[in-house]
C-alpha positions in Angstrom: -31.1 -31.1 -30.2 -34.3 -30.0 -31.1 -34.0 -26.1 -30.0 -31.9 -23.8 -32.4 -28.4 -25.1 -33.0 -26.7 -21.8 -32.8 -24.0 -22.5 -29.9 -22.5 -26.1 -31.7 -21.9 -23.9 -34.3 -19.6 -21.3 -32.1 -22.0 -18.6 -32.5 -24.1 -16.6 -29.8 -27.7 -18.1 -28.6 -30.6 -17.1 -30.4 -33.0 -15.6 -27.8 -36.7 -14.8 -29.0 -38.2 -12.2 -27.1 -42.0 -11.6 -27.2 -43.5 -8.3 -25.7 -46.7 -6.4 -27.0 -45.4 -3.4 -25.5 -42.9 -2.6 -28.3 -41.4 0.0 -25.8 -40.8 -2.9 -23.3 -39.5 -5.2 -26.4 -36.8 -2.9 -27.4 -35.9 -2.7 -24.0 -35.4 -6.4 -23.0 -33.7 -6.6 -26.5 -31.1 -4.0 -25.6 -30.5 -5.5 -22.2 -29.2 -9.1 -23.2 -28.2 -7.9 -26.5 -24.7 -8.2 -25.6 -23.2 -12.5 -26.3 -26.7 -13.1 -27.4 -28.5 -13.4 -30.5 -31.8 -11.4 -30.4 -35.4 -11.5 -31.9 -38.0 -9.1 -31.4 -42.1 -10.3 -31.8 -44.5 -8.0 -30.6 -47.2 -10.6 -30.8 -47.9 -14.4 -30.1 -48.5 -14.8 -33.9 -45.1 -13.2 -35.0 -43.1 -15.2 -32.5 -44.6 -18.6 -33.4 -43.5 -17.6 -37.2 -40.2 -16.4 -36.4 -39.5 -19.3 -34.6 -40.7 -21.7 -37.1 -38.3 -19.8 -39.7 -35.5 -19.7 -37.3 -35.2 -21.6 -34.5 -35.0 -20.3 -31.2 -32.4 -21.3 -28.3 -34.5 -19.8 -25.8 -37.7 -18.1 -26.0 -38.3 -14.8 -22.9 -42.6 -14.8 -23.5 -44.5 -12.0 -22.1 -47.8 -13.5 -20.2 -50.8 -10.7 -20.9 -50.7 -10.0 -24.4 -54.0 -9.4 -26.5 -55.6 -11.8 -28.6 -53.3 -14.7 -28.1 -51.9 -14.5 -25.2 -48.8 -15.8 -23.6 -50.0 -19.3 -22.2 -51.8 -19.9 -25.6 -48.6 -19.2 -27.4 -46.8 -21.4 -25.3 -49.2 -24.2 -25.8 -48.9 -23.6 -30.0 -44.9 -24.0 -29.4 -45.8 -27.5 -27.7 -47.9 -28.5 -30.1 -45.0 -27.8 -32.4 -42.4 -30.6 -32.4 -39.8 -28.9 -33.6 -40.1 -26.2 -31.0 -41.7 -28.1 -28.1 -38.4 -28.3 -26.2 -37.0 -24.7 -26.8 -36.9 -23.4 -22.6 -39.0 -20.7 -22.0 -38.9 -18.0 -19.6 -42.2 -16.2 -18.7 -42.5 -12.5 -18.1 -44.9 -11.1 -16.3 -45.9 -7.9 -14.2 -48.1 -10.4 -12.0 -46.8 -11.6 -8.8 -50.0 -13.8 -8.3 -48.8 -17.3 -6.9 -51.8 -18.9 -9.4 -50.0 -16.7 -12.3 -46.4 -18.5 -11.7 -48.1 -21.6 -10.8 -50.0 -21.9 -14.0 -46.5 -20.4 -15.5 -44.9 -23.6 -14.5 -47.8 -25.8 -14.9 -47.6 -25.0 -19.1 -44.5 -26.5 -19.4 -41.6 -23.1 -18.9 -38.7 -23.7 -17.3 -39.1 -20.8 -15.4 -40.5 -16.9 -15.2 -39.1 -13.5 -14.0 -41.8 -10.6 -12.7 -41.7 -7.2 -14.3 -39.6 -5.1 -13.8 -36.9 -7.3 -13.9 -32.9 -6.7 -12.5 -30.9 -7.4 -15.8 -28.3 -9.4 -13.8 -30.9 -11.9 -12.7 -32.3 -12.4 -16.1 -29.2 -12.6 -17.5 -28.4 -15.5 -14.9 -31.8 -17.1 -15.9 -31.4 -17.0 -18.8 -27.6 -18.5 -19.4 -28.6 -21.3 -16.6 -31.2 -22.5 -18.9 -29.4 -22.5 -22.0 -26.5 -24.1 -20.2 -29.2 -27.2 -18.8 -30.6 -27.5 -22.4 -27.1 -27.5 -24.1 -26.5 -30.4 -21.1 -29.4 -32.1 -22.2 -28.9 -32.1 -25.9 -25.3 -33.5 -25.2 -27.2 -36.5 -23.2 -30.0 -37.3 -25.7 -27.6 -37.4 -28.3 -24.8 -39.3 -25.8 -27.9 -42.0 -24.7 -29.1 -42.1 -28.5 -25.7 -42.7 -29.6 -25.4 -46.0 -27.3 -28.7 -47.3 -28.3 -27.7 -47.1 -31.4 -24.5 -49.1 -31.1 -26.8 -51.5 -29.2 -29.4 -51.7 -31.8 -26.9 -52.3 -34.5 -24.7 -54.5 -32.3 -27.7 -56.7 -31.3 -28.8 -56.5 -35.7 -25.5 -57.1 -36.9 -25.5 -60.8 -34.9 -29.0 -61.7 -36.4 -27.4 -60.4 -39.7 -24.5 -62.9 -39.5 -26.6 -65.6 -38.4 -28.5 -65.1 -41.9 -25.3 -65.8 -43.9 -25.1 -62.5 -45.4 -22.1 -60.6 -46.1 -22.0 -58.1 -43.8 -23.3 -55.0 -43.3 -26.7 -55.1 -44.5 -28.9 -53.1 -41.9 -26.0 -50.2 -41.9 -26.6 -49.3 -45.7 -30.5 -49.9 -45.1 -30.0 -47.7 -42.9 -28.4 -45.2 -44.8 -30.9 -46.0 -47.9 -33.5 -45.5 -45.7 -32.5 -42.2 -44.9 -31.8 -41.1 -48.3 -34.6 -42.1 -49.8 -36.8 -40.5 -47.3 -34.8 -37.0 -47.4 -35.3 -37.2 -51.0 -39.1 -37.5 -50.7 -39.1 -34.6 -48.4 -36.9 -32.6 -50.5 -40.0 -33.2 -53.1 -42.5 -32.2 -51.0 -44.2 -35.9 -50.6 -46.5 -37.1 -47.9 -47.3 -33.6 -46.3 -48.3 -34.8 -42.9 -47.1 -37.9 -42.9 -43.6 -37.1 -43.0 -40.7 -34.7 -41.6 -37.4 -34.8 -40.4 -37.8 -36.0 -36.9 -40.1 -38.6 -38.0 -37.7 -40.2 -40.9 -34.6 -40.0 -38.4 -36.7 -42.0 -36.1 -37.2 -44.4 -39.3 -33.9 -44.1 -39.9 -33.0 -45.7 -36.5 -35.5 -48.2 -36.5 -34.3 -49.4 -39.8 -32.0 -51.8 -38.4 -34.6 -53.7 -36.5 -36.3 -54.8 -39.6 -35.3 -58.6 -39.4 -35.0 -58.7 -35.7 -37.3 -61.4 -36.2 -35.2 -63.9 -37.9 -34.2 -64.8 -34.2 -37.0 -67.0 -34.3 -35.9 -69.1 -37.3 -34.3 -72.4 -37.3 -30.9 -72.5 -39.1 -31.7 -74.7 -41.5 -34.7 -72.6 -43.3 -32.4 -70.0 -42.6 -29.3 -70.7 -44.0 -31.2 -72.9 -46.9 -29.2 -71.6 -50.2 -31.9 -73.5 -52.4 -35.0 -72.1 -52.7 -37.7 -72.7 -49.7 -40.0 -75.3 -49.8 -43.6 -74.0 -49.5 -44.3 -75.2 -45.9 -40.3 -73.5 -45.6 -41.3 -70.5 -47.3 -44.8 -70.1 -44.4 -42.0 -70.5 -41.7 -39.6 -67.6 -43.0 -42.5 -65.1 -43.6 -43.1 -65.5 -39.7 -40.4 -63.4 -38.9 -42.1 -60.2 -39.5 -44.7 -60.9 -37.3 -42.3 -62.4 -34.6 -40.0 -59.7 -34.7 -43.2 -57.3 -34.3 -44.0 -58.7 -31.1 -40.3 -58.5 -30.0 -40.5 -55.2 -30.3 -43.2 -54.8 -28.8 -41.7 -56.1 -25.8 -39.2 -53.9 -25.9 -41.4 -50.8 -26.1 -43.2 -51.7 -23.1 -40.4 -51.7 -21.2 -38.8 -48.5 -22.7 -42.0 -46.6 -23.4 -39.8 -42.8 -24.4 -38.0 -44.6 -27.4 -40.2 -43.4 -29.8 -38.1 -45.3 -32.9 -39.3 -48.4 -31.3 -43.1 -47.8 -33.1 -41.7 -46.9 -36.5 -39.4 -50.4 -35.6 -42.5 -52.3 -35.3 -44.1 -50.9 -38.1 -41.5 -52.0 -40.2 -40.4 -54.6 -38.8 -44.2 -56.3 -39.0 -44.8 -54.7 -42.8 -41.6 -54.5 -45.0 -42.4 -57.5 -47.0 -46.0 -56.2 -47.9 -46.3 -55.2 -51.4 -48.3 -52.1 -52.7 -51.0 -54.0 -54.8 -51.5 -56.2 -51.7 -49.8 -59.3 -52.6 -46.9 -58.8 -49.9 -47.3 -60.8 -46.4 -48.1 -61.0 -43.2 -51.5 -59.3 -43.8 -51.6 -58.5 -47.3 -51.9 -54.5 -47.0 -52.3 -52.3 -50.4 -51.3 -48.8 -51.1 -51.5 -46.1 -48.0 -52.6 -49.2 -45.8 -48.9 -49.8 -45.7 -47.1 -47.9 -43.5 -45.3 -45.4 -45.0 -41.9 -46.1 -43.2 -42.2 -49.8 -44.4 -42.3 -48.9 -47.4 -39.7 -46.4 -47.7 -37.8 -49.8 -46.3 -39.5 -52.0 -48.9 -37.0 -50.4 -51.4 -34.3 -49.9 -49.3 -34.3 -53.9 -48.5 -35.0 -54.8 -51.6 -32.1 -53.2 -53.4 -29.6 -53.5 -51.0 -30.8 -57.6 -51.1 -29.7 -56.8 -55.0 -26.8 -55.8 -55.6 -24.9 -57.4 -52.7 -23.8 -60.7 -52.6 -26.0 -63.7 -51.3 -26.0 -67.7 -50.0 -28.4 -68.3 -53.1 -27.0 -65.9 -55.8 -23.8 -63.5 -56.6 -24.8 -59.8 -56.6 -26.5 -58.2 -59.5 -25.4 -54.8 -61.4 -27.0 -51.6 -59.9 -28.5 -51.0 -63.1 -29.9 -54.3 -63.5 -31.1 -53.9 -59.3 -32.6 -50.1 -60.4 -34.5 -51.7 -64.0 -36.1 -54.6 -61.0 -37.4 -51.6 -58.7 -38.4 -50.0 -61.6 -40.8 -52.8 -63.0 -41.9 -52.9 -59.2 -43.7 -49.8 -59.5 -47.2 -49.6 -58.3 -47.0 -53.5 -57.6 -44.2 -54.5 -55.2 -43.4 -50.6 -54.0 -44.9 -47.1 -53.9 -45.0 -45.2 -57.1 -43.9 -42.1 -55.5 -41.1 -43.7 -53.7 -40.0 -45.6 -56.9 -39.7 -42.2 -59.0 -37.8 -40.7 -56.7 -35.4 -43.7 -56.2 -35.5 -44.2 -60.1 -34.9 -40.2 -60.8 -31.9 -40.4 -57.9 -30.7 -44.2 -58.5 -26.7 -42.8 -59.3 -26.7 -41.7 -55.3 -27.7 -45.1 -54.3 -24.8 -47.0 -55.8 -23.2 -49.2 -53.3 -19.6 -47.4 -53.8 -21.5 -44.3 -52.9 -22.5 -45.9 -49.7 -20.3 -47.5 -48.0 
């Protein structure tokens, strides 16, 4: 859900009000004070803070305010991604249809003219806090099944490589550790946040979807590949790429389908450029390939394989450790190097 999470936790919504009039403010506060949790900004500036530091579950936004006013507020929240989709009801002393039409046009859910019945803003209010708790519960319901799908649809390519089992769950799950730890750190302001790496995090599973287009017997090979063999097998980043492509044209809103490619088309490219398919160095690579890079590279180390029993996840931490700067980010391999106990396998599962 990407308003404030207040009611899953069992306690009142958070409802930011935003008035210049501080008498009107205190007002409005007092009136849906009561099963709600209320924030007073007397200023676009303020609220866009406030809501930042604490998320709002609804936002009530006062129109004509000086300096920034309420439509450019309400533009800055949609710029915002964590804020973008918090409901927000307009208030406003106009009752000029271009007003509420432009009102509606900027994206609120809906608007309430000055001076206002408390009994009808009330029910405004808790209708639009029950349709975005509705539509949180079928985002995560729909998200929940395409993941199942995803890793359903992984798991078969998985088997079909002759690996152990669950491979592109603890990828997954490396995936997302690794990048939480980065952001914890304070790395790649602007590249990275926690929407973006949980859609990394999804798309993780992808990452060999292209191994489809393999024949078994380069496949399932447990010596290692002839050269002409070895040409064959690195085709499967660029064939799953294009797989996924497919599937984003047809399902355009599934954003984790672009960090999919990404990685899907780059995880095997090396940071001094001597990875494939196209030989990218440093910040050329994208950054959620090669948060994978190390993900797939250790998992492929300390778990069993056709061609060699598992190694020790010391021995697996000293390899990403010599890696550094050549096969993987040197930001990334500190942070994996500094955290390497949490990445244990028993840790894991």
């Amino acid at each position: 859900m990407t308003t404030g999470m207040t009611a899953e936790r069992n306690q009142p919504p958070r409802i930011l009000v935003v008035d210049d009039n501080l008498s009107n403010l205190a007002y409005i506060g007092a009136q849906i004070s009561d099963g709600h949790e209320v924030m007073l900004a007397k200023s676009g500036p303020q609220a866009l803070l406030m809501a930042a530091k604490k998320p709002p579950d609804l936002i009530l936004l006062d129109v004509d305010m000086p300096g920034m006013d309420g439509f450019e507020t309400m533009g800055r929240l949609r710029d915002n991604a964590a804020l973008s989709r918090v409901p927000v009801i307009y208030l406003t002393a106009s009752h000029d249809p271009e007003t509420e039409l432009r009102a509606l046009d900027s994206g609120a859910k809906d608007f309430v003219t000055k001076p206002f019945r408390r009994d009808i803003l009330l029910h405004r209010i808790n209708l639009h806090l029950r349709m975005a708790r509705y539509n949180s519960l079928l985002e995560e319901t729909v998200r929940e099944l395409e993941d199942s799908l995803v890793s359903s649809f992984s798991g078969l390519i998985e088997c079909r490589d002759g690996d152990t089992g669950g491979h592109v769950q603890r990828t997954k799950k490396y995936v997302a550790l690794l990048g939480g730890l980065a952001l914890d750190k304070g790395l790649f302001a602007g590249s990275l946040s926690r929407r973006e790496l949980e859609l990394m995090a999804r798309a993780a599973p992808l990452h060999d979807i292209g191994k489809v287009g393999i024949s078994d017997h380069i496949l399932l090979k447990e010596g290692r590949f002839a050269e002409d063999e070895y040409e064959v097998m690195k085709t499967h980043t660029t064939v799953g790429a294009d797989i996924i492509e497919h599937m984003f044209r047809r399902a355009p809103t599934q954003l984790y389908l672009v960090y999919a490619k990404k990685i899907a088309l780059s995880h095997h490219e090396k940071y001094d450029g001597g990875g494939y398919p196209e030989g990218l160095a440093g910040d050329r690579i994208p950054l959620c390939s090669r948060i994978m890079a190390v993900a797939d590279v250790y998992d492929a180390l300390v778990e069993d394989r056709v061609y060699r029993p598992a190694l020790a996840h010391d021995s697996a931490v000293d390899i990403i450790r010599a890696g550094r700067g050549s096969a993987f980010d040197p930001d990334l391999t500190d942070v994996f190097v500094a955290h390497h106990d949490l990445f244990s396998p028993r840790k894991i599962h």
